[in-house]
Backbone bond lengths (Angstrom), bond angles and torsions (degrees), N, CA, C in turn:
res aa  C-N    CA-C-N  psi(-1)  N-CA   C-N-CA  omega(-1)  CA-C   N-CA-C  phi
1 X - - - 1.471 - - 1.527 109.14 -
2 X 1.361 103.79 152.91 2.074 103.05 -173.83 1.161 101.97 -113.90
3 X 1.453 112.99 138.34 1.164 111.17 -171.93 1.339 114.26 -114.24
4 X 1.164 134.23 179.59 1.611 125.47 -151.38 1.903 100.05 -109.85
5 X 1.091 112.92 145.55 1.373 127.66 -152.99 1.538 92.69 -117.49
6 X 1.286 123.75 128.84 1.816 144.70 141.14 0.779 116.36 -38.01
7 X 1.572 140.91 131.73 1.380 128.58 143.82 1.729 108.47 -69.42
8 X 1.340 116.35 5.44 1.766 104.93 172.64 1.424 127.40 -89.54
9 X 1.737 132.04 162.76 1.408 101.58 179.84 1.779 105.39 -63.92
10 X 1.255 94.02 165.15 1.787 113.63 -177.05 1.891 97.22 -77.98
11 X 1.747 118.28 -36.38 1.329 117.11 157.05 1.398 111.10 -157.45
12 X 1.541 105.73 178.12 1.864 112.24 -168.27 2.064 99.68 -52.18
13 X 0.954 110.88 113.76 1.605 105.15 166.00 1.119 93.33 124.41
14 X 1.431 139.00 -34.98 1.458 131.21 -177.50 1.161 115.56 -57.33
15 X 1.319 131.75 141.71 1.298 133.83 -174.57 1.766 118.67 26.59
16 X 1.470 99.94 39.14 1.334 105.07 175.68 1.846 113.81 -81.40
17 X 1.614 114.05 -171.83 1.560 124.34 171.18 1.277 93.03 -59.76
18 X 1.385 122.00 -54.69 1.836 127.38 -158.98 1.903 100.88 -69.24
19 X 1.477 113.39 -28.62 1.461 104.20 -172.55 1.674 94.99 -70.40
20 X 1.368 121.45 -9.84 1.960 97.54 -144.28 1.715 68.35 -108.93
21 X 1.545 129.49 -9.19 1.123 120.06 -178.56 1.495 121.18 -84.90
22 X 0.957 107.70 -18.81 1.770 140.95 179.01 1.706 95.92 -70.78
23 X 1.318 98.55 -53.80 1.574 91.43 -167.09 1.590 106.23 -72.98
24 X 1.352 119.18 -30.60 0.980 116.48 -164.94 1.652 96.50 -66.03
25 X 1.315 117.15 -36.76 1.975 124.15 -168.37 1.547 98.31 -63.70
26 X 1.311 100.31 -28.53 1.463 107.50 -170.40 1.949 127.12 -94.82
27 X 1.030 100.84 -10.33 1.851 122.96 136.85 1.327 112.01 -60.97
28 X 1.328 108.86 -85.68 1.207 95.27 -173.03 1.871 143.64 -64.82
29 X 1.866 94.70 -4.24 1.388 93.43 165.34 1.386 114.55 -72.12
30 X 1.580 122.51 -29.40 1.605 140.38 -172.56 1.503 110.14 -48.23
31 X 1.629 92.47 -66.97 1.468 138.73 176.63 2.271 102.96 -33.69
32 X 1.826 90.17 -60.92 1.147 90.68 159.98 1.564 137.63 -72.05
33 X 1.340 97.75 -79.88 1.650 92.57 170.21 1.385 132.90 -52.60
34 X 1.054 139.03 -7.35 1.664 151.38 151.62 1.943 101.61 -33.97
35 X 0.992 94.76 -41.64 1.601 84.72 -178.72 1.426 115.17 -50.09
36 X 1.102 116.72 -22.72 1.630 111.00 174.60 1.246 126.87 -72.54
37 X 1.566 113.35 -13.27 1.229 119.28 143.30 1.581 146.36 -63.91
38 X 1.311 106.78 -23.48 1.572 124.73 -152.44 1.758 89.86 -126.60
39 X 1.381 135.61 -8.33 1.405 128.19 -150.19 1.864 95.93 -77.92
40 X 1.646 91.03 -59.74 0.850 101.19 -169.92 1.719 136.12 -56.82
41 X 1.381 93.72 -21.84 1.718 104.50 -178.43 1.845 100.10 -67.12
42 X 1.828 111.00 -50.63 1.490 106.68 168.97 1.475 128.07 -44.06
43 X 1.198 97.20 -22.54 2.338 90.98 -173.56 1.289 85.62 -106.01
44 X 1.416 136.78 -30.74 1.369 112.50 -169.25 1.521 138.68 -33.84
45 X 1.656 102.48 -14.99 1.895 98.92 164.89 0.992 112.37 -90.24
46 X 1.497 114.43 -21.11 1.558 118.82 172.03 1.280 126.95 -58.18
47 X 1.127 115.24 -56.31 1.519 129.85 171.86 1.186 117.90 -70.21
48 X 1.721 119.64 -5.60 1.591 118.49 176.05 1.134 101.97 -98.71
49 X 1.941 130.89 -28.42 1.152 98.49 -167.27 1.799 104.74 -85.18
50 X 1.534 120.48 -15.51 1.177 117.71 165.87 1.299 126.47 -58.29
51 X 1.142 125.66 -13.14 1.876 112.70 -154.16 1.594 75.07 -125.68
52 X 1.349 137.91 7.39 1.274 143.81 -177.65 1.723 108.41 18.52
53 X 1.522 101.51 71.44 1.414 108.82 167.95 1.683 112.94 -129.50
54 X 1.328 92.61 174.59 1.741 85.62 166.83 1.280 159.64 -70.08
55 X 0.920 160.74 -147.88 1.870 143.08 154.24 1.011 104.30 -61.14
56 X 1.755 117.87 -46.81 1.782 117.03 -135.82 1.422 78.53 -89.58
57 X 1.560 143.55 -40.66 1.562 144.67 168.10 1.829 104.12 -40.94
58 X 1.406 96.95 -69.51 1.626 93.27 -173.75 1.528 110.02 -63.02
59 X 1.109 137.32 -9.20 1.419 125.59 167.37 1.231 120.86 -74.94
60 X 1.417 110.49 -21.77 1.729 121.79 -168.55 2.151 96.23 -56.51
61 X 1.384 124.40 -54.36 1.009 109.36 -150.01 1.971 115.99 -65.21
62 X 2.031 102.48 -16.20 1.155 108.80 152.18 1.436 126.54 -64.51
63 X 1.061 102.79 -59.73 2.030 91.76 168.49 1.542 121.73 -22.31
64 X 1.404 98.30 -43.42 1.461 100.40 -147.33 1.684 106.96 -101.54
65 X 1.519 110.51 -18.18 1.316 110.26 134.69 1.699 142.57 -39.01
66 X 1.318 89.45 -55.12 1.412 108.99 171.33 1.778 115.41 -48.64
67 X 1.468 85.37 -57.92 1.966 94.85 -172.69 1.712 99.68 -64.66
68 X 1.709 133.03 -32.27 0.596 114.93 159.46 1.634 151.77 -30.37
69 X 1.913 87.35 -65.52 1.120 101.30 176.10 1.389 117.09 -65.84
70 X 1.246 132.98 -39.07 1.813 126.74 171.00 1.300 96.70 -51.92
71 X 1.258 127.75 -66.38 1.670 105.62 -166.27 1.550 117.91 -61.61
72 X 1.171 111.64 -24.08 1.446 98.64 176.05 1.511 113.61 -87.43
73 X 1.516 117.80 -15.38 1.600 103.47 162.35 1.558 120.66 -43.78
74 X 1.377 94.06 -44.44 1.924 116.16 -166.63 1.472 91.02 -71.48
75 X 1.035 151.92 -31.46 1.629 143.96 -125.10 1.639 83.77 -124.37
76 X 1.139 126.60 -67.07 1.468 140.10 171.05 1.350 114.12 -51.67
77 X 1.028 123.58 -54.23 2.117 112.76 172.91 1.336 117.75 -78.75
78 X 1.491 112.06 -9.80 1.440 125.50 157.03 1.720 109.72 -68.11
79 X 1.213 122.95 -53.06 1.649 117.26 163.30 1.355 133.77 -71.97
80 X 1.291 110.64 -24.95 1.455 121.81 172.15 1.925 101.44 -72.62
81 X 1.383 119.79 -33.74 1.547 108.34 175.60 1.353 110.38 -64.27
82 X 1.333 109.17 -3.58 1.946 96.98 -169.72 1.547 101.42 -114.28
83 X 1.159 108.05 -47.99 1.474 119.61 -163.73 1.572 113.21 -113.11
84 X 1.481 120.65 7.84 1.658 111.99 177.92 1.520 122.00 110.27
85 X 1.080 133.15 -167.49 1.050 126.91 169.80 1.388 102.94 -111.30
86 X 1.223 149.08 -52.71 1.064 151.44 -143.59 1.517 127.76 -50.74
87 X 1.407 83.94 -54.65 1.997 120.35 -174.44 2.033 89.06 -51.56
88 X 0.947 73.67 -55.62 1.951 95.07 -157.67 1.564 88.83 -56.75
89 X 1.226 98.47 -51.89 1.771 73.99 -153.27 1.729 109.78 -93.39
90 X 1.990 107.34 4.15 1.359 97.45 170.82 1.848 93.50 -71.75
91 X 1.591 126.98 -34.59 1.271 103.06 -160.26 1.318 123.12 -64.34
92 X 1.528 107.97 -44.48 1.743 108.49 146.38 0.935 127.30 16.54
93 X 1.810 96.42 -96.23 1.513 108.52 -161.58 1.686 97.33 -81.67
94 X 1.312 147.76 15.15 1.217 131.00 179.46 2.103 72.47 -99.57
95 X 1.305 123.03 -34.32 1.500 97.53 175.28 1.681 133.87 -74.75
96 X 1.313 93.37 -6.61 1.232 86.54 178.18 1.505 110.80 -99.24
97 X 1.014 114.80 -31.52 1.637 118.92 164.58 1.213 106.26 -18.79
98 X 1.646 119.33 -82.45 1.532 158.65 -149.38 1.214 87.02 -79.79
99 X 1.477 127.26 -34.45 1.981 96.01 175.19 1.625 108.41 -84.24
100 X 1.377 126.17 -24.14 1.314 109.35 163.63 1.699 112.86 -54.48
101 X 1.354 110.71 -60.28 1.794 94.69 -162.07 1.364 102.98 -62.19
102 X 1.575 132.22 -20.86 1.531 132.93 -178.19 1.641 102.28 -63.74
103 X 1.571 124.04 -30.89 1.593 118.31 -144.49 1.613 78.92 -98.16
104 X 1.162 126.73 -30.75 1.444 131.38 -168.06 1.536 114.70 -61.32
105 X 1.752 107.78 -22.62 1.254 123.94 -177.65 1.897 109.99 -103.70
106 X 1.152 101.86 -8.15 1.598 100.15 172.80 1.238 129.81 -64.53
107 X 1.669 132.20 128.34 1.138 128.34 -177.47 1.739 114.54 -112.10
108 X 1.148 96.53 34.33 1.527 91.95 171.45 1.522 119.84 -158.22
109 X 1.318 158.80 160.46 1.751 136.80 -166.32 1.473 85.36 -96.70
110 X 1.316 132.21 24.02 2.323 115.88 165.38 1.519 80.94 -109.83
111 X 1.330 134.38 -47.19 1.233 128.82 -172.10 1.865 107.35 -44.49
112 X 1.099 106.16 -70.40 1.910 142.54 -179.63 1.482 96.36 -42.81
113 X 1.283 124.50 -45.39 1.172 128.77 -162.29 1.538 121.81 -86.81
114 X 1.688 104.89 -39.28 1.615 126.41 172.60 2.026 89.00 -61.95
115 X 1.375 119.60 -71.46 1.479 132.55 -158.49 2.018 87.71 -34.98
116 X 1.558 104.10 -64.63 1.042 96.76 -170.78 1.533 160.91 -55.40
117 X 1.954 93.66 -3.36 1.032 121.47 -130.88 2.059 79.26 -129.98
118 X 1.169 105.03 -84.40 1.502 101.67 144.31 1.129 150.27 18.69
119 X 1.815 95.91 -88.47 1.732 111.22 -154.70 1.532 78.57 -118.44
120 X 1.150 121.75 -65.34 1.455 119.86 -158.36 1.426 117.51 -64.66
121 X 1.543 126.00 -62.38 1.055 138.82 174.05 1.543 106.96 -36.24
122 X 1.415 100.97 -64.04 1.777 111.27 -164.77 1.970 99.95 -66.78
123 X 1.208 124.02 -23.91 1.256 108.86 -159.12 1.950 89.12 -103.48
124 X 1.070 120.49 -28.61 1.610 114.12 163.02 1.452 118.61 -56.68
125 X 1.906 115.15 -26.86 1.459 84.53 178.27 1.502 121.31 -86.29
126 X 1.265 123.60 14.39 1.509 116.79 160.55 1.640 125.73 -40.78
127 X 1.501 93.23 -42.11 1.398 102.66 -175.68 1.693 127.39 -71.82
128 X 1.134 84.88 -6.39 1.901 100.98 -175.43 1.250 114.74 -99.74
129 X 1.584 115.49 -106.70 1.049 124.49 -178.94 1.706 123.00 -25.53
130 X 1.583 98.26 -73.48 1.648 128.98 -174.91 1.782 101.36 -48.72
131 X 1.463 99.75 -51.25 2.164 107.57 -166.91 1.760 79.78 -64.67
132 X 1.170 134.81 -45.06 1.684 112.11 -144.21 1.884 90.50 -85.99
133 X 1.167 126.40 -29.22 1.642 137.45 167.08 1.500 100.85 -39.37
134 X 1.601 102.20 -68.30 1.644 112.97 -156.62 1.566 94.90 -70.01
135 X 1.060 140.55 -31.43 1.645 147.55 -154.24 1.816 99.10 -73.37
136 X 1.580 101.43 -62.36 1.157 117.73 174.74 1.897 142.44 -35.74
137 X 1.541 75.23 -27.45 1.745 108.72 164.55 1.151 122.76 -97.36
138 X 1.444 107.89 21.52 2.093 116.15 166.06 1.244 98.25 -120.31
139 X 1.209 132.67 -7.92 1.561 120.50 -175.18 1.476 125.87 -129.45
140 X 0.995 121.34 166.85 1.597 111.44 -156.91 1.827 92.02 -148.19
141 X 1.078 119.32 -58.05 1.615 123.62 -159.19 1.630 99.22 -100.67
142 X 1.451 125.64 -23.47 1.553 145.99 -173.27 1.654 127.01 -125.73
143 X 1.434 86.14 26.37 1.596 112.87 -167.47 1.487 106.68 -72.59
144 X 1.360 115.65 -34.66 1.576 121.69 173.44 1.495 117.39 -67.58
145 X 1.169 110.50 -48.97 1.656 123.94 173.93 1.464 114.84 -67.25
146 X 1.461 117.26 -27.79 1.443 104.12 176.08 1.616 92.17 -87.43
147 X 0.908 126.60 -78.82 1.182 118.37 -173.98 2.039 132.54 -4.72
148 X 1.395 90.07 -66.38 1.386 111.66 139.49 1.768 129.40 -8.36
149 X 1.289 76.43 -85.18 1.672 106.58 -176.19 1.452 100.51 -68.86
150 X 1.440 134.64 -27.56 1.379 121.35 178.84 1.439 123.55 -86.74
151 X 1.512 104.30 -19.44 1.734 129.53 152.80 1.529 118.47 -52.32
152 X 1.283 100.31 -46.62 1.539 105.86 -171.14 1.473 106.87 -73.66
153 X 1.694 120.12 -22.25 1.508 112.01 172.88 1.524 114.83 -35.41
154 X 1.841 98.58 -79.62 1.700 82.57 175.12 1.284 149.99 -53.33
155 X 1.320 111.57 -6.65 1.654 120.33 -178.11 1.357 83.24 -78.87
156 X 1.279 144.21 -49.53 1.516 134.11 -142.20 2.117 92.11 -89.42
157 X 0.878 114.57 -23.02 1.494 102.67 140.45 1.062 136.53 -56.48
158 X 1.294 129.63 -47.91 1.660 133.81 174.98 1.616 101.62 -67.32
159 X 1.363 119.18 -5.99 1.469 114.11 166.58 1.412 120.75 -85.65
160 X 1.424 104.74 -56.30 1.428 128.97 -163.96 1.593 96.05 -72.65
161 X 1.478 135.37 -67.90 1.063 117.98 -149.86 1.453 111.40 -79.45
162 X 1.393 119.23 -35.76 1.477 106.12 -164.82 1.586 116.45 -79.90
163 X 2.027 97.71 15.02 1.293 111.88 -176.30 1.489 98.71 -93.33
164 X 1.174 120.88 -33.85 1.669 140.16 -146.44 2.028 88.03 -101.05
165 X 1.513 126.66 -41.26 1.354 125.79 -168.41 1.313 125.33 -41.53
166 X 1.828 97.70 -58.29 1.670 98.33 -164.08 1.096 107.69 -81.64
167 X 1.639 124.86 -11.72 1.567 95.91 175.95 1.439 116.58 -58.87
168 X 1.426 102.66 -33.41 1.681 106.94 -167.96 1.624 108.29 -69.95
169 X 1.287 109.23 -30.38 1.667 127.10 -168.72 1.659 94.16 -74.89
170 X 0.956 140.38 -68.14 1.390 142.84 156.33 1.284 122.59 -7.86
171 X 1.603 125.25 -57.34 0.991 143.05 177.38 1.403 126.39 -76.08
172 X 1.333 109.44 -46.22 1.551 124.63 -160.71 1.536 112.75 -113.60
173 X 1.480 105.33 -26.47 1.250 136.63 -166.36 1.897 105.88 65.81
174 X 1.556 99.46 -171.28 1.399 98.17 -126.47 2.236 82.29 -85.15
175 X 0.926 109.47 -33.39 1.953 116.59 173.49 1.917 98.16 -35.79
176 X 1.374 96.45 -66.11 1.578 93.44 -167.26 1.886 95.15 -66.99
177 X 0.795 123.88 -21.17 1.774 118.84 -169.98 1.936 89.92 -78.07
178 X 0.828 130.19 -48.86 1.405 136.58 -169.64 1.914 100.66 -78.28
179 X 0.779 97.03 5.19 1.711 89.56 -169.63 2.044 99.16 -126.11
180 X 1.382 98.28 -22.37 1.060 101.08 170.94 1.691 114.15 -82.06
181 X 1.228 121.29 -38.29 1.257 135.82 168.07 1.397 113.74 -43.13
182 X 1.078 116.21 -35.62 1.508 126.34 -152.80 2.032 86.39 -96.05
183 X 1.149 118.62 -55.17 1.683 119.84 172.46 1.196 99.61 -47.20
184 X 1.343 134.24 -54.69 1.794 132.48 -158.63 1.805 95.97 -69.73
185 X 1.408 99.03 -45.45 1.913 80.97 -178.13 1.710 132.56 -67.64
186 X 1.430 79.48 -7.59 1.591 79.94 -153.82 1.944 93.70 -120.62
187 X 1.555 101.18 3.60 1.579 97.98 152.17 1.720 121.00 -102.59
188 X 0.860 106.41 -6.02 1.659 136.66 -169.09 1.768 120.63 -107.39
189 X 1.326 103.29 -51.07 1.752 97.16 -178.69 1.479 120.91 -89.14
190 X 1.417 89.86 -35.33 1.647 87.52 162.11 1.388 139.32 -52.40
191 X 1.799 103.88 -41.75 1.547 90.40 173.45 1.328 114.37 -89.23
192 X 1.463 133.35 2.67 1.028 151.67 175.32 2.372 100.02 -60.37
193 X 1.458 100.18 -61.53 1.117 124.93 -153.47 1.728 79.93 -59.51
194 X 1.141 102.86 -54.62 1.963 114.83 -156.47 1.583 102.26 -59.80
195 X 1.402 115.82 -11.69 1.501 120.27 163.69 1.593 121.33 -68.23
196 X 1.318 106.13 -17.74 1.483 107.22 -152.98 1.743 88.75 -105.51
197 X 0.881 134.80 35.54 1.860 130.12 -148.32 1.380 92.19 -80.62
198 X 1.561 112.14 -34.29 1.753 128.77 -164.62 1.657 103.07 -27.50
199 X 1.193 120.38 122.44 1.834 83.61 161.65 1.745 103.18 -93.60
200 X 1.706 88.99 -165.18 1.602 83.09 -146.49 1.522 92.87 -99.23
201 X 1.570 102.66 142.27 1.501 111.32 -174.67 2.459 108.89 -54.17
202 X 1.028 89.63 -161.71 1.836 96.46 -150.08 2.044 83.58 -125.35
203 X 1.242 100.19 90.46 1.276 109.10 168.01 1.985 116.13 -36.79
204 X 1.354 111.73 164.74 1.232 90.36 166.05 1.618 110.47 -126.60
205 X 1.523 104.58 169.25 1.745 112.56 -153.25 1.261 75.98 -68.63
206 X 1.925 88.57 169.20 1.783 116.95 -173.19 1.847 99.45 -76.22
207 X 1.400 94.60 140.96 1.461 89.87 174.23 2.078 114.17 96.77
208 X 1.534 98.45 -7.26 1.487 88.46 -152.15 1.930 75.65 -107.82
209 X 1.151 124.98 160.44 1.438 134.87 175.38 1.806 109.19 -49.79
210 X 1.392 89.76 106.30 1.757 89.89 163.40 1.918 92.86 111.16
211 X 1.191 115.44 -7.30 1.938 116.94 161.63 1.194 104.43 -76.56
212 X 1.696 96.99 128.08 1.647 105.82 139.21 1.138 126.15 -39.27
213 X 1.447 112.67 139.12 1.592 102.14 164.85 1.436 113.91 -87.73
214 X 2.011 95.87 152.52 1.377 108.52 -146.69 1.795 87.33 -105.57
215 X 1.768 99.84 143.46 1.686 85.16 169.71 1.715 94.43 -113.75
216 X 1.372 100.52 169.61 1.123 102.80 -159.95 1.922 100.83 -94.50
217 X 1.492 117.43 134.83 1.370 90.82 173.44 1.949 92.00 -123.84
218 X 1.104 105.21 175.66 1.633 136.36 -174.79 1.359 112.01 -80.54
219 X 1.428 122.52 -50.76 1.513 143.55 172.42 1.818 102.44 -25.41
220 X 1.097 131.33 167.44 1.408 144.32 161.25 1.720 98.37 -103.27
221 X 1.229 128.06 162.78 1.341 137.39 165.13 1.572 117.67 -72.02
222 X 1.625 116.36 -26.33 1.213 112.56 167.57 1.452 110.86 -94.72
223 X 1.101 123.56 19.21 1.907 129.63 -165.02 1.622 85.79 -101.82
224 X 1.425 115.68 -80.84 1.281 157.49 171.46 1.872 94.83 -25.95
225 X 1.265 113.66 -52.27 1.591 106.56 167.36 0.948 126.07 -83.54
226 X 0.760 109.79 -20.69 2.290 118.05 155.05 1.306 105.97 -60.13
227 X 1.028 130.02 -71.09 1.454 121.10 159.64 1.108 126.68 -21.60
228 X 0.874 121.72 -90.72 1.611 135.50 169.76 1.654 113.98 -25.35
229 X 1.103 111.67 -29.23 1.505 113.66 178.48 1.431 105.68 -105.39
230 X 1.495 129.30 9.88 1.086 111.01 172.70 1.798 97.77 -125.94
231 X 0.995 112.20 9.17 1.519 125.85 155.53 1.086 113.89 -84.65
232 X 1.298 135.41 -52.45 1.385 147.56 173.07 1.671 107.53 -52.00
233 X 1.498 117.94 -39.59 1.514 104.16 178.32 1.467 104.37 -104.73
234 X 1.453 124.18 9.00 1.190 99.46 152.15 1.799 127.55 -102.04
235 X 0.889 95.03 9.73 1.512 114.95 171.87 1.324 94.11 -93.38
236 X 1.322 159.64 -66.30 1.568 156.50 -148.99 0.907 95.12 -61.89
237 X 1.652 108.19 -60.83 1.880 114.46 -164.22 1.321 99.37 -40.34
238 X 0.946 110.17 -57.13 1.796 100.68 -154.95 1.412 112.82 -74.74
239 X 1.364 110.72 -20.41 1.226 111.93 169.99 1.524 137.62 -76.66
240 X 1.394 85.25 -4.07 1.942 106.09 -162.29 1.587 88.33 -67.17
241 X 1.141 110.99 -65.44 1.853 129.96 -154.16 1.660 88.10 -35.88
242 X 1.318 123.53 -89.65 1.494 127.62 -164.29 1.336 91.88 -56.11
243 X 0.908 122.22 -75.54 1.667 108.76 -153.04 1.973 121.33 -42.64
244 X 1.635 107.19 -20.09 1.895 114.24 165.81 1.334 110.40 -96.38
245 X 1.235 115.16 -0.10 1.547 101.30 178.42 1.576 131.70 -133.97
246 X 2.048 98.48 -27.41 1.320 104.00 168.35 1.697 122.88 -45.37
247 X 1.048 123.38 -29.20 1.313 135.04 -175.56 1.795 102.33 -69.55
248 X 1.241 131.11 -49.86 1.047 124.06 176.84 1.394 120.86 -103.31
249 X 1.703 111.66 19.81 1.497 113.63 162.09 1.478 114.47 -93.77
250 X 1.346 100.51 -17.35 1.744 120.16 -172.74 1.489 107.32 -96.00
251 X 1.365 119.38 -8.35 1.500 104.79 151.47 1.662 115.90 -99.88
């Protein structure tokens, strides 16, 4: 049954100035930390012709990003349900920082590959999963659009940085480009993060003045997340291939 929806907030903070301000902190943490997704596909000729291994070698340190980042979605919205978003995702980004200047110092692709897999992967997924969770709990009538918009942070990384990389990779090569990365996050997301301390206001029940209306679905919550995770890897899969290699087929 649907129930009839308020034009008021559902509570103090919902769809407030500070929620559309939240989202905005929360783009641009995406926006930022997302590079730990996208870094690595840019140096990847760099770091292959140094560590002088093969593709299926130089691809490993993307994999292992990847496996990162899923477990730290799970590991991170597992702490953010108890304790907030904040805690969690300042420790994050103080990890993902520290695996750039750590990966910058690696001399071998098991070294490059553990850092990435680790520090980087696991401390980038703050910005995903957990930010579009925590976002979702400021809005009530604009809940689709923030949501949205807090997704689109990291894509607007896969724009910005691997646009912004090679000049620096060119120049400095790709150690100082990765070491510089690691200073920009961790002068930047942190005080970014320490904005967001708010916790998140207390939605109100379906039906009560100021709820969305709820539609009803059939699914179970653990059915419905089975799903969802097998949508999610079939969407990656296909996406994996270009996104680790176009970059070094196009030079």
């Amino acid at each position: 049954m649907t129930t009839t929806a308020s034009s008021r907030p559902s509570s103090p903070g919902i769809d407030s100035a500070y929620a559309w301000l939240r989202l905005g902190i929360s783009m641009l943490l995406a926006t930022i930390g997302g590079v730990g997704m996208w870094a690595v596909v840019v140096v990847l000729p760099a770091m292959q012709a140094e560590f002088g291994v093969d593709r299926a070698a130089a691809s490993m340190p993307y994999t292992a990003t990847m496996a990162g980042f899923a477990v730290g979605n799970v590991l991170v919205g597992r702490a953010i349900d108890r304790i907030g978003y904040w805690i969690p995702a300042l420790i994050a980004s103080v990890t993902l920082g520290t695996g750039f200047l750590l990966a910058s110092l690696t001399t071998s692709i098991l070294q490059f590959t553990l850092v990435q897999g680790l520090l980087i992967g696991v401390g980038t997924s703050a910005i995903f999963g957990p930010l579009i969770a925590d976002i979702s709990h400021w809005f009530n009538r604009r809940r689709g659009v923030a949501v949205t918009a807090a997704a689109a942070g990291s894509y607007l990384a896969g724009v910005i940085w691997p646009l912004a990389m090679p000049y620096v990779i060119q120049s400095e090569g790709w150690r100082f480009t990765y070491a510089a990365i690691g200073v920009v996050c961790l002068a930047t997301m942190l005080p970014l993060i320490m904005l967001l301390r708010r916790g998140a206001p207390h939605a109100a029940a379906p039906g009560s003045p100021g709820s969305r209306p709820v539609q009803p679905i059939t699914l179970s919550p653990a059915a419905l997340q089975v799903l969802l995770v097998v949508a999610g890897l079939g969407c990656c899969v296909a996406m994996s291939m270009p996104q680790v290699h176009i970059v070094a087929y196009c030079m």
